[in-house]
C-alpha positions in Angstrom: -18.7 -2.8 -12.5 -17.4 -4.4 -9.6 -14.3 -2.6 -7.7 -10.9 -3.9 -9.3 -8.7 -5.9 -7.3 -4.7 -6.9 -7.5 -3.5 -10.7 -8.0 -0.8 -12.3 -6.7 -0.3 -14.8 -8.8 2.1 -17.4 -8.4 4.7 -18.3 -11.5 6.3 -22.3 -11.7 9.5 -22.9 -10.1 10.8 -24.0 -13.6 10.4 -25.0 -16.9 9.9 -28.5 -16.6 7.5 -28.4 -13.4 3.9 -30.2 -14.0 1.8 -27.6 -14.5 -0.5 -30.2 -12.6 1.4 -30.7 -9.9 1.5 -27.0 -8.8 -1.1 -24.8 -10.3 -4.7 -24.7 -9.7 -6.7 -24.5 -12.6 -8.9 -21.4 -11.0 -5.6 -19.5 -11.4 -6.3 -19.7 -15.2 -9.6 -18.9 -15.1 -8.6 -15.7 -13.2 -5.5 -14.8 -15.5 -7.8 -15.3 -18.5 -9.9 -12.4 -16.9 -7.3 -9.9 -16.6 -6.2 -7.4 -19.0 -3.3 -5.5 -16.8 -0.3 -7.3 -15.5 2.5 -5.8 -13.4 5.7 -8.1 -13.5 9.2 -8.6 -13.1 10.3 -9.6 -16.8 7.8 -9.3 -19.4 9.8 -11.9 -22.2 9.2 -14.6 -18.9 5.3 -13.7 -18.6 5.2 -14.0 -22.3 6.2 -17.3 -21.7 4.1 -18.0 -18.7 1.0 -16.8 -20.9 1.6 -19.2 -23.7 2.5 -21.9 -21.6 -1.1 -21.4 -20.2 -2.3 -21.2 -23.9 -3.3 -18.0 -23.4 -1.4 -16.2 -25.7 -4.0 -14.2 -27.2 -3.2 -12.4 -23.5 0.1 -10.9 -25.1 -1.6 -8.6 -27.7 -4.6 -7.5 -25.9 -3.2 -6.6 -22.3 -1.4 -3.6 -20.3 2.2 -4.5 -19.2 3.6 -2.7 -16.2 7.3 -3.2 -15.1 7.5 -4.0 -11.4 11.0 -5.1 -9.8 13.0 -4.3 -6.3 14.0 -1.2 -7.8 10.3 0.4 -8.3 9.2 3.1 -6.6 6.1 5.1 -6.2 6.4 7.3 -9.6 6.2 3.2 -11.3 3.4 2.3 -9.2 1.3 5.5 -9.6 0.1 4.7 -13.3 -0.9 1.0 -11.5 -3.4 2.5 -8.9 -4.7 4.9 -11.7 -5.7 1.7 -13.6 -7.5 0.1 -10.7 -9.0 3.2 -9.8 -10.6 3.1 -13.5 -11.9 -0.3 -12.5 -9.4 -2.5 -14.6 -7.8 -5.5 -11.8 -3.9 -6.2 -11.7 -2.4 -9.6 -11.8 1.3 -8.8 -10.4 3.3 -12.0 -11.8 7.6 -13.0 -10.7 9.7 -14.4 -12.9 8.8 -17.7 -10.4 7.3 -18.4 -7.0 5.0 -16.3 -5.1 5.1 -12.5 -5.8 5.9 -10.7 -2.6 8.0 -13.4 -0.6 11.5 -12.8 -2.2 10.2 -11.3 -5.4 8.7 -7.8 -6.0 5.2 -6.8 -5.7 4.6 -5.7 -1.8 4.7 -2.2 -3.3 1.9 -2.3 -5.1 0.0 -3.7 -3.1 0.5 -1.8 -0.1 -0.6 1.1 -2.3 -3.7 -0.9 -3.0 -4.1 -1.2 0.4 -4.0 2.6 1.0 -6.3 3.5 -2.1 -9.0 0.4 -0.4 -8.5 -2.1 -3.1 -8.1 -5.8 -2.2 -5.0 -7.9 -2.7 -6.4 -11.6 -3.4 -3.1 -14.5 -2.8 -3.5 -17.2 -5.2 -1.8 -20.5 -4.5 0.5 -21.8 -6.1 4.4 -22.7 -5.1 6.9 -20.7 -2.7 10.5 -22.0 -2.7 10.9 -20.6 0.9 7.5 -22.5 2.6 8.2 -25.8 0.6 11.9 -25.7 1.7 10.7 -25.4 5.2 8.3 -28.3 5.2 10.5 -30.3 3.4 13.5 -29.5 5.8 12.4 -31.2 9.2 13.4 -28.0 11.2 11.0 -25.8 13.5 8.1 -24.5 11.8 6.5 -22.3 14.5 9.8 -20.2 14.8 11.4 -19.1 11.5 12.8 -16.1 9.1 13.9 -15.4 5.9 17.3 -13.8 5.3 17.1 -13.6 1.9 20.6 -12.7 0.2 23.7 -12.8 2.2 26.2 -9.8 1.9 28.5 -10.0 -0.6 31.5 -9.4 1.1 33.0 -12.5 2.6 33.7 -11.5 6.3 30.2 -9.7 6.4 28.8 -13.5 5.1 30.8 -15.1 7.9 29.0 -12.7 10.4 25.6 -13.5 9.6 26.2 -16.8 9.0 27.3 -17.6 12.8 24.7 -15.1 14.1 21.7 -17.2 12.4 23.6 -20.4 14.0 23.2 -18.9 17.4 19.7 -17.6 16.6 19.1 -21.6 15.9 20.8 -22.7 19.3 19.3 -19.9 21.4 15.9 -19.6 20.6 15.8 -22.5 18.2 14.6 -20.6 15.3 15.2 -21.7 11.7 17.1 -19.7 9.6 16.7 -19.7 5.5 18.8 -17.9 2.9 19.7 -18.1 -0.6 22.0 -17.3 -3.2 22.1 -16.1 -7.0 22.3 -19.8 -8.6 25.7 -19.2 -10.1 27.4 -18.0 -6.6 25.9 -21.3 -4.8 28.9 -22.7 -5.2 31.8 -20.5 -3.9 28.2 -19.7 -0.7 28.9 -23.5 -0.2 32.5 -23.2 0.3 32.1 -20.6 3.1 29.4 -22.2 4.8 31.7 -25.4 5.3 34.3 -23.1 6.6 32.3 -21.5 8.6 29.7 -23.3 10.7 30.1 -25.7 13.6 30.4 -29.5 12.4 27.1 -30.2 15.0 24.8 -27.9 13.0 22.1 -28.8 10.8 22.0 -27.6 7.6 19.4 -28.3 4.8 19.7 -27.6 1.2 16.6 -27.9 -1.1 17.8 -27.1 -4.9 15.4 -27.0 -7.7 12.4 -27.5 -5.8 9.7 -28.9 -7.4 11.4 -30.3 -11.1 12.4 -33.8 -11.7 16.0 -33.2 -10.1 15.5 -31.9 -7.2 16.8 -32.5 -4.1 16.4 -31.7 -0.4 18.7 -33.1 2.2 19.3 -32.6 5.3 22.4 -33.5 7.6 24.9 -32.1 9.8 27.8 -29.7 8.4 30.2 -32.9 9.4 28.0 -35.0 7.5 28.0 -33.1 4.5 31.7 -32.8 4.6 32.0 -36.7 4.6 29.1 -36.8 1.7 29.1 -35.7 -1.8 26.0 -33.1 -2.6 24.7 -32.5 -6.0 26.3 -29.9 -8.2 24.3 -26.6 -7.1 26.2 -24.7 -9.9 23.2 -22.4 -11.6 20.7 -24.5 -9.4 18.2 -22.2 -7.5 18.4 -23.2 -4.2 17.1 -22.2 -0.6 19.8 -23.1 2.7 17.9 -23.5 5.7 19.8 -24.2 8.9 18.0 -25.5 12.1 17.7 -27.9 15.1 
């Protein structure tokens, strides 16, 4: 028996993305292999699994839960299966697992125990975002959510623009879909009218949209409705 191994695999940005357009078919091959799958909402991999038409999956394979609030007592039972040989797909509700999405857990315990983590491709909101964006590519970093409280968001927010002007880094954050809105509002309060600022929503399905102007600009120019739209900001020179 060969020595098991953990999968990163990479879920669709959304329903209506082309399966085509963003997942190899080895993926499937490997998936079709596995019989132990740690992820962030099991009703979503169901649906991932029959989208794939490999439903048959559902009945005949080992479900771990694995989210941001996982710790080592969730991941133990995990290595104990890859110790007996049996591989781990670890699969996010969408994207990459790992880069804004649980998983780096398990897999640093893989790590530890010498099993390998294998990345499959497949799509990552963040990296497309980036390319798409026109702003620096060798300097960069991910902020993930901004704080909740408003004056705390206005601190970060004009320490990333002065990260962009000083060292002419990009800066990318997000938002929970449904607070994109009120996130918009503050970064037009906020941020100097010469700044760039990119917004890439629904990345990947038929309405998406990636622009890229400065905060004046935007002011001056209607945006699409990012109400329940996931979304990545980026803002850069």
């Amino acid at each position: 028996m060969s020595k098991a191994k953990v999968y990163l695999i990479p879920n669709f940005l959304g329903p209506e993305v082309s399966e085509n357009r963003s997942f190899p078919s080895e993926n499937k091959d490997i998936i079709a292999s596995l019989s132990h799958f740690a992820v962030e909402n099991i009703k979503d991999t169901r649906r991932f699994l029959v989208r794939l038409g490999l439903k048959s999956k559902i009945d005949e394979s080992e479900f771990y839960f694995l989210d941001k609030k996982s710790d080592w007592n969730d991941i133990q039972p995990m290595i104990e299966a890859l110790k007996q040989g049996h591989s781990i797909g670890i699969i996010s509700d969408a994207g990459c697992p790992g880069i804004a999405d649980p998983g780096s857990l398990l897999v640093k315990h893989a790590h530890i125990n010498g099993f390998q983590a294998v990345p499959l491709v497949g799509p990552s909101s963040i990296f497309l975002a980036l390319m798409a964006s026109g702003f620096n590519g060798q300097s960069f970093a991910f902020k993930g959510y901004l704080h909740r409280d408003k004056a705390k968001k206005v601190s970060e927010l004009k320490e990333m623009e002065q990260l962009v002007k000083q060292n002419f880094q990009t800066q990318l954050f997000m938002e929970t879909p449904y607070r994109n809105e009120a996130l918009w509002e503050v970064l037009m309060q906020t941020l100097h009218g010469e700044t760039k600022l990119c917004v890439a929503a629904n990345i990947s399905l038929p309405n998406e949209f990636i622009k890229t102007r400065t905060v004046s600009d935007w002011k001056k120019n209607p945006k699409q409705n990012l109400d329940k739209s996931p979304a990545i900001f980026l803002i850069g020179s």
